[in-house]
C-alpha positions in Angstrom: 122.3 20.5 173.1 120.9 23.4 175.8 117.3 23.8 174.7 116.7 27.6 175.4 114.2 27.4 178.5 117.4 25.6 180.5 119.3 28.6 179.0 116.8 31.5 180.1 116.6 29.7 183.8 120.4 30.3 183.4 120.3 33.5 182.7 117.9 34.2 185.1 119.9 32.7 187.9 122.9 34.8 186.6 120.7 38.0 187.0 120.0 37.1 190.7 123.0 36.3 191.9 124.4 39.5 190.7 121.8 41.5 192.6 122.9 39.8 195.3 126.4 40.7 194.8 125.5 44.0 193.9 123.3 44.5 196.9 126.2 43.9 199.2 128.2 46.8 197.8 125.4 49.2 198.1 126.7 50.5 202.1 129.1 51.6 199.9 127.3 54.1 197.9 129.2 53.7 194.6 127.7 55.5 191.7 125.5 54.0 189.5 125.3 50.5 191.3 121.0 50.9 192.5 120.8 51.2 188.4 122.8 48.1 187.9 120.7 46.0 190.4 117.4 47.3 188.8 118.4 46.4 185.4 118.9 43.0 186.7 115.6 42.6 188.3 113.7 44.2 185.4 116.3 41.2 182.9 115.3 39.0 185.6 111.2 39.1 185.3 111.7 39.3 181.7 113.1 36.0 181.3 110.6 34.2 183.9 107.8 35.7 181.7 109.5 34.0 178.7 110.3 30.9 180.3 107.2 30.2 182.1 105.4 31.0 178.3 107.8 28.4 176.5 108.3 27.1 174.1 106.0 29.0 172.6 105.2 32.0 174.4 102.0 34.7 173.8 102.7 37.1 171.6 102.3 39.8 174.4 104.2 38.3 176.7 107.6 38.4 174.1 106.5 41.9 173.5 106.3 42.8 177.1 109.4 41.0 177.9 111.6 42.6 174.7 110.3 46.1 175.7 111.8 44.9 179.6 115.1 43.9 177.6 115.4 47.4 175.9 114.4 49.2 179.4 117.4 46.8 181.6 119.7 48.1 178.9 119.4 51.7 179.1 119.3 51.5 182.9 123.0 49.9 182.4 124.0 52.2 180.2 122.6 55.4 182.9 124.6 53.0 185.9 127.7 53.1 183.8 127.4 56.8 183.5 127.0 57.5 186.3 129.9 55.3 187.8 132.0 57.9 185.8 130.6 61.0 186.7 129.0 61.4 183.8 124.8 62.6 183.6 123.0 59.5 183.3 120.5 60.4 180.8 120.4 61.4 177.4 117.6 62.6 175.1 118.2 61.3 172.2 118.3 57.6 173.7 115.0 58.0 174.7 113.8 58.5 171.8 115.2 55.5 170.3 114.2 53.8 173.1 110.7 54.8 172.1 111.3 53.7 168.3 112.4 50.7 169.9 108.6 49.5 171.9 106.9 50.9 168.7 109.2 48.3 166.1 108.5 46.0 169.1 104.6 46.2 169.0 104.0 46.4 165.5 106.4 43.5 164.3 104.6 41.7 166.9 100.7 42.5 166.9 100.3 44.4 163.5 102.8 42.5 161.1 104.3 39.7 163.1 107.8 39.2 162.2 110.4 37.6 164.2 113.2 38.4 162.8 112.5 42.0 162.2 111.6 42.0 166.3 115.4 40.3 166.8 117.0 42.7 164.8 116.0 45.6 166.2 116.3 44.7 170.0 119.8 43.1 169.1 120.8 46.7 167.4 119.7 48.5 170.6 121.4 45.8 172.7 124.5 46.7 170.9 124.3 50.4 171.0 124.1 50.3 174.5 127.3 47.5 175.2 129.1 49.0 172.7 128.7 52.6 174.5 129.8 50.9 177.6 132.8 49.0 176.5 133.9 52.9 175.6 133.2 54.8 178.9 135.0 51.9 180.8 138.2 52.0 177.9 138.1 55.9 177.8 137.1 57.1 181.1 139.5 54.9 183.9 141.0 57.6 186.4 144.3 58.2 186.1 146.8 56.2 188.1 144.2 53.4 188.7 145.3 50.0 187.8 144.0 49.1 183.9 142.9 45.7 184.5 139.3 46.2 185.6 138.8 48.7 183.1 139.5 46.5 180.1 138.1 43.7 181.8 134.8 45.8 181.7 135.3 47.3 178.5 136.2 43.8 177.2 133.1 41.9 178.1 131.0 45.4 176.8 132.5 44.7 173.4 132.0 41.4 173.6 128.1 41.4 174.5 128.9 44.3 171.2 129.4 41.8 169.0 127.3 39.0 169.9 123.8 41.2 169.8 125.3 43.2 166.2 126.0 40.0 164.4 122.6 38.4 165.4 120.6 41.6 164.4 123.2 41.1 161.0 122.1 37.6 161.2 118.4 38.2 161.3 118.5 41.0 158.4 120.3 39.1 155.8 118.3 36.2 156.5 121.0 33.9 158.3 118.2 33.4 160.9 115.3 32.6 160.6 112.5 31.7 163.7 109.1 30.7 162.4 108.4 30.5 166.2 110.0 32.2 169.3 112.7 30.7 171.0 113.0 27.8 168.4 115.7 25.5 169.2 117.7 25.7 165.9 121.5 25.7 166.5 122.0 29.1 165.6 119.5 30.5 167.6 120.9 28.3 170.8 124.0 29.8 169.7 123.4 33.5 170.0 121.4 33.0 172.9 124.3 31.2 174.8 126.7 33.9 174.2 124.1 36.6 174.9 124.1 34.8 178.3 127.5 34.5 178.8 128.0 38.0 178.1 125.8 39.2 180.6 127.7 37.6 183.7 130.8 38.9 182.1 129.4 42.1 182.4 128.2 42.3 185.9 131.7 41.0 187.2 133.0 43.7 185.5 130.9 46.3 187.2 132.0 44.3 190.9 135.9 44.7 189.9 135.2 48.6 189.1 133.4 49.2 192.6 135.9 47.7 194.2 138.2 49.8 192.2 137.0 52.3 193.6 136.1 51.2 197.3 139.7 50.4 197.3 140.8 54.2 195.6 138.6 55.9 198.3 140.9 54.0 201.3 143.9 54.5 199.6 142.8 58.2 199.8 141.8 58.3 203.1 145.3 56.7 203.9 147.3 59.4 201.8 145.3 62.3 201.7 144.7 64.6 205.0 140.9 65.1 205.4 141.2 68.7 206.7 143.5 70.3 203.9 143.2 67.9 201.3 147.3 67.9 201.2 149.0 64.4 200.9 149.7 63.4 204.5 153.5 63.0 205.9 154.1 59.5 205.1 152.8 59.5 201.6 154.7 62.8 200.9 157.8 61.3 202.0 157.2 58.4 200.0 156.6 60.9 196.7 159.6 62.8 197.7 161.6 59.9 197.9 160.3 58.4 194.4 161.1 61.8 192.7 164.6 62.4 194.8 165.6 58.7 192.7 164.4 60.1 189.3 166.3 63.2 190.0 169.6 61.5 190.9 169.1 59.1 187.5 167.8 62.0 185.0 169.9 64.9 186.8 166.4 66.7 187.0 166.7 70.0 189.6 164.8 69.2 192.5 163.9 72.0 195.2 161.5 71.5 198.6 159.8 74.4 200.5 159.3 73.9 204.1 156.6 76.0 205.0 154.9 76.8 208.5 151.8 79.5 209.5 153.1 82.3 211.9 152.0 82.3 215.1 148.9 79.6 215.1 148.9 78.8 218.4 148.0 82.8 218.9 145.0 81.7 216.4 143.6 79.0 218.3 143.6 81.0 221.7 141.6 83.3 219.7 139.3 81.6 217.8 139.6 78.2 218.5 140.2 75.0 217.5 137.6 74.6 215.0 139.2 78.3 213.8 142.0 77.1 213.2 141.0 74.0 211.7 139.5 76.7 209.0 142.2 78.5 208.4 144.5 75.5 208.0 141.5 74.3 205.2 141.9 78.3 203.8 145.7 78.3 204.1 146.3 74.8 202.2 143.4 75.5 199.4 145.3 79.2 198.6 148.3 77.2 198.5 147.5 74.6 196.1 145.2 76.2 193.9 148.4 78.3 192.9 151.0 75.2 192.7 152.0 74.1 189.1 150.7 71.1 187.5 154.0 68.9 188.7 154.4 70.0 192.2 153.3 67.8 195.3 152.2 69.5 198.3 151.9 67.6 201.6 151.3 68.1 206.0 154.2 67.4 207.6 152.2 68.2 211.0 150.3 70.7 212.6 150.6 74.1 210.9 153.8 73.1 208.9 153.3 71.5 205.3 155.9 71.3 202.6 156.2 71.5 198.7 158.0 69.5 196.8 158.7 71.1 193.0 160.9 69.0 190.5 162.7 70.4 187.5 162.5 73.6 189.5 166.0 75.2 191.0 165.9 76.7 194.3 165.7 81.0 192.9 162.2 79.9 191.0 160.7 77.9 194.3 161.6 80.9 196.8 159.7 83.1 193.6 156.5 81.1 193.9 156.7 80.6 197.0 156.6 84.8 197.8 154.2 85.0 195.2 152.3 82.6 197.8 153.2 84.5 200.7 151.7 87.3 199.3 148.6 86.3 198.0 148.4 84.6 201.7 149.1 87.5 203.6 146.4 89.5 201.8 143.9 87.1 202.3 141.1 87.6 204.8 139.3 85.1 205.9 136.1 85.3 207.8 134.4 82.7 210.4 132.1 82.6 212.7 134.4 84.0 215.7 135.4 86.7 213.1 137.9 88.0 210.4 141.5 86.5 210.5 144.5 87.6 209.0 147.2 85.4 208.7 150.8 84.9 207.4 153.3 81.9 206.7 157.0 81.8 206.4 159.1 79.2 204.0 162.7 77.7 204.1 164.2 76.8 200.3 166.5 74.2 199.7 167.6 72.3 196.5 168.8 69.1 195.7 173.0 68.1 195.4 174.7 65.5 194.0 174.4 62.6 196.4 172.0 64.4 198.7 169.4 62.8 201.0 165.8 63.5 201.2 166.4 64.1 205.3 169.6 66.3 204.6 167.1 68.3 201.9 164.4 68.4 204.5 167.1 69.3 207.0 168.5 72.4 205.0 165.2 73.7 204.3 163.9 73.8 207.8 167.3 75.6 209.4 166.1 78.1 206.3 162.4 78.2 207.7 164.1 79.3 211.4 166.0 81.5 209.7 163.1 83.3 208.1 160.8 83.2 211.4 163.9 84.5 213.1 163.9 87.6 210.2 160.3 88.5 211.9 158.4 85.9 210.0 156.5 86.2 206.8 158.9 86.0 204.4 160.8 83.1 202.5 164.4 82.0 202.5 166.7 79.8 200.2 169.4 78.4 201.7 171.6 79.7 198.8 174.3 76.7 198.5 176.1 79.1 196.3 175.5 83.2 195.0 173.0 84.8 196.7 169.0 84.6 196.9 166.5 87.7 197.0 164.5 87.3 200.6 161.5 89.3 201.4 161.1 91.0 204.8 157.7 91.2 206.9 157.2 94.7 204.9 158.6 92.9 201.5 161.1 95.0 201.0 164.0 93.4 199.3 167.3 92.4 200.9 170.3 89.9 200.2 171.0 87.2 202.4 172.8 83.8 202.4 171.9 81.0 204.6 174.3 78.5 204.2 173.2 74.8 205.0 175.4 72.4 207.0 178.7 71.1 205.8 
């Protein structure tokens, strides 16, 4: 049987190796992960401090290392928090913290009892596991893959259980320690699974960083650091995805081509970095006023595109005006001064048996058609009937641009 000095020097091997683990994700700057590696130093010099006192440490020393414990514990719990976005700190655990060192210092100094001591550090202990295992099961981003969330929230629940049924354990008298870290099978027990727990724990937190290491690529692969919009390829590969479901469901599926008016006249004006501002102003007035379902991406340059499913063509050329108005009476101000700016847009929706590129292809001759109308305005291709079109001025006319045979 594992006396529990081999199980502490275990432990504490456990705690350091995950520092070092957690040390080499810290060029990373993940969230929360400098609280992680302090609660594993602080769990660290707790358990030397009980090992080098055993097998029967002084009483101050298993008071100073339980009040260590507690303190690791809440800096998890902050770490975890803070992973998610959430504010580390919360009054109320304080406070219980502090109920926590005073249990601690008068079941050990002023009415020694054991078990008493044990039960109370095991209920924090399982407070604070118990609160982790539910930010890691409630809180995963959406979209991300499940496993390293439940692996997390698993072994929270787990290190849950193990400290609640020994603080059970201690209060209806299943344990009992005349002495600190007495070697009775029960004891060994808890301890063994406390121990386990914790390694369980700390591989969880490396799965989540890299969780989110690898979320932050994937962004930087799909997302366009200037407008925020999805760039071409991973737009294409949405469109695609949603062209299928349409074809299978027999959703309506309409795509906006849309491309700023003369932008090459706004970098010889202002610049480069000008531009790059209004393309940043242009693509956040844009998306703010998408619905929830719509995918917006850059094709290139000045021209992006939206992609809007269950939406026929006469409701995508009405948001997008809406759009083009709200554009066109934007000002925006930088440090070269105020620019005005407009966009025009090409409509098209999806047909039986049509192809992204023939979508694509319909909706940009629509875009030439509505630069060729004086620009600022929006045109539907308007397969069949006829489709309001706003002029330069907005005043209303009817045209129909028909797309290729």
């Amino acid at each position: 049987m594992f006396s529990p000095v081999t199980l502490l020097v275990v432990a504490i091997m456990s705690s350091v190796m995950s520092m070092a683990v957690f040390g080499s994700l810290l060029h990373a700057g993940i969230p929360g992960l400098p609280r992680w590696i302090g609660a594993n130093a602080v769990i660290a010099v707790a358990l030397v401090l009980l090992a080098l006192q055993a097998p029967a440490p002084a009483q101050v020393g298993i008071v100073v290392a339980s009040a260590l414990l507690g303190a690791a514990a809440l800096m998890m719990l902050q770490g975890c928090r803070e992973f998610f976005g959430l504010r580390p700190s919360r009054s109320l655990e304080y406070v219980a913290y502090g109920a926590l060192l005073l249990g601690i210092v008068y079941w050990g100094y002023i009415s020694p009892n054991a078990n008493a001591r044990i039960a109370l550090l095991s209920a924090f202990l399982a407070y604070v596991r118990l609160v982790i295992g539910w930010i890691a099961f409630r809180l995963r981003p959406p979209g991300r893959p499940k496993y390293c969330y439940q692996f997390m929230s698993g072994a929270a629940f787990l290190g849950a259980a193990v400290h609640a049924s020994r603080s059970i354990a201690c209060v209806v008298g299943w344990e009992h320690q005349a002495a600190f870290l007495e070697p009775t099978p029960l004891n060994i027990a808890f301890l063994g699974l406390g121990i386990l727990a914790l390694p369980c724990l700390s591989i969880g937190v490396v799965m989540l960083a890299h969780d989110r290491m690898a979320e932050r690529m994937e962004r930087l692969a799909n997302v366009d650091g200037l407008t925020g919009a999805l760039v071409r390829r991973a737009f294409l590969v949405r469109a695609e995805s949603l062209l299928h479901e349409a074809r299978n469901s027999k959703w309506r599926l309409s795509i906006a081509i849309l491309d700023l008016d003369k932008f090459k006249a706004i970098n010889d004006e202002h610049g480069h970095a000008g531009g790059d501002q209004v393309l940043a102003h242009f693509a956040f007035t844009i998306s703010s006023g998408l619905r929830s379902g719509d995918i917006f991406g850059r094709l290139g340059g000045e021209e992006f595109a939206v992609l809007s499913l269950s939406t026929g063509q006469a409701d995508t050329v009405r948001l997008m005006d809406q759009l083009r108005i709200r554009v066109a009476a934007s000002r925006l101000t930088i440090p070269t001064g105020e620019v005005a700016y407009t966009f025009s847009a090409g409509v098209d929706e999806y047909c039986e048996g049509d192809t992204l590129a023939n979508m694509m292809g319909r909706a940009d001759a629509a875009l030439y058609a509505a630069k060729a109308m004086g620009r600022n305005c929006v045109v539907g291709t308007l397969l069949s009937g006829s489709q309001r079109v706003e002029d330069a001025q907005g005043e209303s006319t009817t045209e129909q641009i028909s797309g290729p045979a």
